[in-house]
N, C-alpha and C positions, 0 to 999 in steps of 0.2 A: 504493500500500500504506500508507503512512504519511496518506492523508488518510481510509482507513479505520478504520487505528487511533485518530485523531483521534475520528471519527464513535462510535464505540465505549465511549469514554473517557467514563463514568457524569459527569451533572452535574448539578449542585444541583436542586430543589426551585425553581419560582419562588416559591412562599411564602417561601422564606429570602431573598430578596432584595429582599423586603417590608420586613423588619427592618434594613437598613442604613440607614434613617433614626434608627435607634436608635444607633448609629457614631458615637462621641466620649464626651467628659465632660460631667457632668450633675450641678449643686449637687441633694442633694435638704432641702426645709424644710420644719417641721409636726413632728408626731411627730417623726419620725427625722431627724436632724440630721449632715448628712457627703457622700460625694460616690459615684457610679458610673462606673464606667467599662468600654464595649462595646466593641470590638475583632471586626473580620470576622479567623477563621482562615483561610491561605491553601488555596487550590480552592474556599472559599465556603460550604460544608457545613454550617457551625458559626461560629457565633458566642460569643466568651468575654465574659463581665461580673463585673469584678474592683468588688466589695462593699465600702466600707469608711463607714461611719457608726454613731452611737449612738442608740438607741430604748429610751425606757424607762431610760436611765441605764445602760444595757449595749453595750457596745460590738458590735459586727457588721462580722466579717472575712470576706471568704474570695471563692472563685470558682465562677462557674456557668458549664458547657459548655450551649450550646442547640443542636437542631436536630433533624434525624429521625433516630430510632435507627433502626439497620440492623444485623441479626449476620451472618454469613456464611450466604451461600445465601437469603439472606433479602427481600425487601421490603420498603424502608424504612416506617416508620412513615407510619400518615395525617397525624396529627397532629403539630407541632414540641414535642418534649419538651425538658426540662434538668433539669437535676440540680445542686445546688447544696452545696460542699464549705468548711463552716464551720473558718477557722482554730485558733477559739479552743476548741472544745470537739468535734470531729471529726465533728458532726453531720452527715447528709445531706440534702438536702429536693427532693422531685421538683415538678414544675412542668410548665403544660400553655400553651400562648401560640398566641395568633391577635389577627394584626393585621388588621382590615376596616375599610375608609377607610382614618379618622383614629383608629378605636376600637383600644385594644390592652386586650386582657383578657386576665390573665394568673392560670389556675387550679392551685391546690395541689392538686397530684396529676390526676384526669384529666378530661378536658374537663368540663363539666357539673358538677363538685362542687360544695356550698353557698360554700366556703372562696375566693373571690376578689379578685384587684385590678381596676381597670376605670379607665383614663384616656385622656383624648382629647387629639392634639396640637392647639396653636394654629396658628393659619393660616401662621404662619414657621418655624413643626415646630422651634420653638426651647423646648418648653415642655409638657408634659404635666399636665393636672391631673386631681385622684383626682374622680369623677364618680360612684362608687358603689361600694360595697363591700358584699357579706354575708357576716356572719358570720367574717369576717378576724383568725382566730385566729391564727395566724402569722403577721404583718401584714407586710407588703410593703412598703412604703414609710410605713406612718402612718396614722392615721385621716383624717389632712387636710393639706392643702399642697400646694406645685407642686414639682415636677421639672422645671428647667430646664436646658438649654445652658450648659456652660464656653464661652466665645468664648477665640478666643487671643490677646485684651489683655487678658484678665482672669487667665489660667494661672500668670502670676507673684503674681496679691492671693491665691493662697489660703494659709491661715495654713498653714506645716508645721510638726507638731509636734514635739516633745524626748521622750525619756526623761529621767528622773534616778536611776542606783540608790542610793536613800537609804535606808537601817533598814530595811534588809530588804525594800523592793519598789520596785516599776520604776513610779517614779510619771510619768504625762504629763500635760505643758505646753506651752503655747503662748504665744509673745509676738509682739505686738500693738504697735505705735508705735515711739517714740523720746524718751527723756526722762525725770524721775524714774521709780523704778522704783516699781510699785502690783501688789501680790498680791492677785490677785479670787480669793475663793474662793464656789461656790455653794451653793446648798440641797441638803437632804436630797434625794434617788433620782433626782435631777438629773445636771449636767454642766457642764461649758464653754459647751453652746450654751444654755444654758436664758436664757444673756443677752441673747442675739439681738444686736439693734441696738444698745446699751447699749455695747458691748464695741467697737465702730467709736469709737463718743460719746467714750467716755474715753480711747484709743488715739489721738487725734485734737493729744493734748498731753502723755500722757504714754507710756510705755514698762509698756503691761500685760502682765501674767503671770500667764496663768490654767491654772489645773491640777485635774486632776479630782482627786478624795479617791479613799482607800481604797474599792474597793470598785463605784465609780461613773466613769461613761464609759467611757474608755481605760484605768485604771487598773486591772487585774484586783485581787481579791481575796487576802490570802496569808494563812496560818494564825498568826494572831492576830489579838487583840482588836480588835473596830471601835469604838473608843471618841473622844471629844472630845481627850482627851490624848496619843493617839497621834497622832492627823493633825493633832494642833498643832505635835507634834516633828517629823513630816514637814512641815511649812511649814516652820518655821526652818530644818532642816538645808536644804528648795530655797533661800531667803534665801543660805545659804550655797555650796552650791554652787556658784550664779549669778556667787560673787566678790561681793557686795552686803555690807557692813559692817551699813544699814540700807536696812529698805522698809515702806514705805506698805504696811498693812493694809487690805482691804476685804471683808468678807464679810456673802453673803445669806442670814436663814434659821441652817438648819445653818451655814453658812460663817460667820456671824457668834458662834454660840458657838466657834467653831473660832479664830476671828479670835480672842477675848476672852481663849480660854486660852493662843495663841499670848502674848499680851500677859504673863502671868499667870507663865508660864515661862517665856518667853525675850524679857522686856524691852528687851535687850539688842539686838533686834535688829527691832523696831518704833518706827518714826519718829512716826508717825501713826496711830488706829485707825480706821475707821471700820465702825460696823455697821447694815447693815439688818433691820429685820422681824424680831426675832432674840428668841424665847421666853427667859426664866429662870425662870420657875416654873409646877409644872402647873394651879394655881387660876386662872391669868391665862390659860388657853387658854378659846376657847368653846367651850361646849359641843359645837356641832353639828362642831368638829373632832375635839374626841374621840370622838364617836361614831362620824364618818368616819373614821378609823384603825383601831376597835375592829370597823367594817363590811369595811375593807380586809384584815386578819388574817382574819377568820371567809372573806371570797371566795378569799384565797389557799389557804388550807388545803384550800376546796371543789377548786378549779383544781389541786393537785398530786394528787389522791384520781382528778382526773380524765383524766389526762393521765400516759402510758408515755415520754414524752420527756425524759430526765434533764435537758435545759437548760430548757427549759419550767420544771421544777422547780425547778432551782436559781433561773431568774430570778426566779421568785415568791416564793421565799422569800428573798430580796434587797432583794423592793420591802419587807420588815418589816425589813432591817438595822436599823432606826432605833432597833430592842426593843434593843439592845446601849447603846444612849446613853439608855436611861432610868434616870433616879432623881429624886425627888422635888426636891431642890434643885439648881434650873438646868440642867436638863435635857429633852430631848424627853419626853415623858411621854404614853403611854396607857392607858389603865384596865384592872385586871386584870394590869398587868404588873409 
């Protein structure tokens, strides 16, 4: 009786156990800059993938249930569906996956759609790279880059990050070495990662600390001004927090006027500045940037006109925060604004 019950006892899909090569942690680089993680649920059925990286200078939380929908009375699903539950903004996003071979294509919404990812593992299935994409409006991992294997000597180098609740928001950071203390801060619609390798380089000899701005990466957005002088006060009060009397300035970009003004008000607490690449006035831009800003504005506004998804919307109109830091002297500066 009990080996009939057994016999009885509904079980998985062998296509779902196709996907336990997906099973572990996985850096992903390119675009989207952060890490995934697969998980088999137990009886097999479902597989979870715990999301967390930044694309686009917006952070990206949250978890997707995969496998075949089945309701009561029902027939499972042909196809392996998921469904994907954004932390940060409650969004839901459906998803359609098939793995053959080494191909995994994974389509937004239902098989067949224009909207997909498409990567093939490498021959140690330690490593997936994006191999074609159309039309990848909700982009899945990036328009370019590999998807690799955490190994477990590496589980301990990945950087964990910090909050800090400083002036009013929960800013994140990360530190990097051992040694004088050097506050990287980055460019405009960026992040922490846009350093890449850089960030290893300097962490190599000293003790870096890098933290997204208002607005960008891990840092949500809060209601006030995104302006140069406010995320200069949020540098010094991290400076502070940390227990640091002083620290080494470093900013790219944005982060270098950020750096400048850091300098400018709160002297007191800058050892060193150093700036890269770092605009002061709008005559000194080239041309063909301001018109690429002035081209970026006119396609966001096309893309929010086009799209019912309020994070859609909100990110697009994020990637123009930068309209909040203009003004004529020593400021990012686009034309018309």
């Amino acid at each position: 009786m009990a080996e009939n019950n057994a016999q009885m006892q509904p079980q998985p899909n062998p296509d779902m156990k196709s996907l336990d090569r997906l099973v572990g942690t996985w850096n992903v680089a390119g675009e989207a800059q952060g890490q995934i993680r697969f998980e088999s649920m137990e009886g097999g059925f479902f597989l979870v993938q715990h999301v967390d990286f930044v694309q686009g200078g917006r952070p990206i939380k949250g978890m997707e249930i995969i496998g075949h929908e089945q309701g009561v009375g029902q027939e499972p699903s042909p196809d392996i569906q998921s469904r994907f539950y954004s932390f940060f903004d409650g969004l839901t996003l459906d998803y359609t996956y098939e793995l053959v071979g080494d191909t995994l294509r994974i389509w937004f919404g239902h098989k067949g759609s224009d909207n997909y990812f498409q990567g093939t593992f490498s021959e140690d299935g330690n490593a997936f790279g994006r191999v074609a994409v159309a039309g990848w409006r909700l982009r899945r991992y990036g328009d370019a880059g590999q998807v690799s294997r955490v190994r477990g000597s590496e589980m301990n180098q990945v950087a964990t990050g910090h909050y800090a609740q400083i002036n009013g928001i929960n800013l994140y950071y990360e530190v990097h070495g051992t040694g004088d203390p050097l506050i990287l801060l980055h460019g405009g619609l960026g992040s922490i990662h846009m350093f890449g390798d850089n960030l290893a380089v300097l962490a190599a000899g000293r003790q870096v600390i890098a933290a997204d701005m208002q607005g960008h990466g891990r840092t949500a957005d809060v209601d006030r001004p995104l302006s140069l002088e406010t995320m200069a006060d949020d540098v010094a009060a991290l400076i502070q927090h940390l227990g640091f009397k002083q620290a080494d300035v470093m900013g790219y970009s944005m982060g270098g006027d950020i750096a400048l003004q850091v300098t400018f008000r709160h002297p007191e607490r800058v050892r060193k500045l150093v700036v890269v690449s770092c605009p002061f006035k709008k005559s000194g831009w080239n041309r063909e940037n301001l018109e690429g800003m002035a081209h970026e504005r006119s396609d966001c506004r096309a893309d929010e006109a086009d799209t019912d998804v309020p994070a859609l919307r909100a990110n697009r109109a994020a990637r123009r925060g930068l309209a909040y830091l203009v003004r004529q002297n020593g400021r990012y500066a686009a034309p018309g604004l």
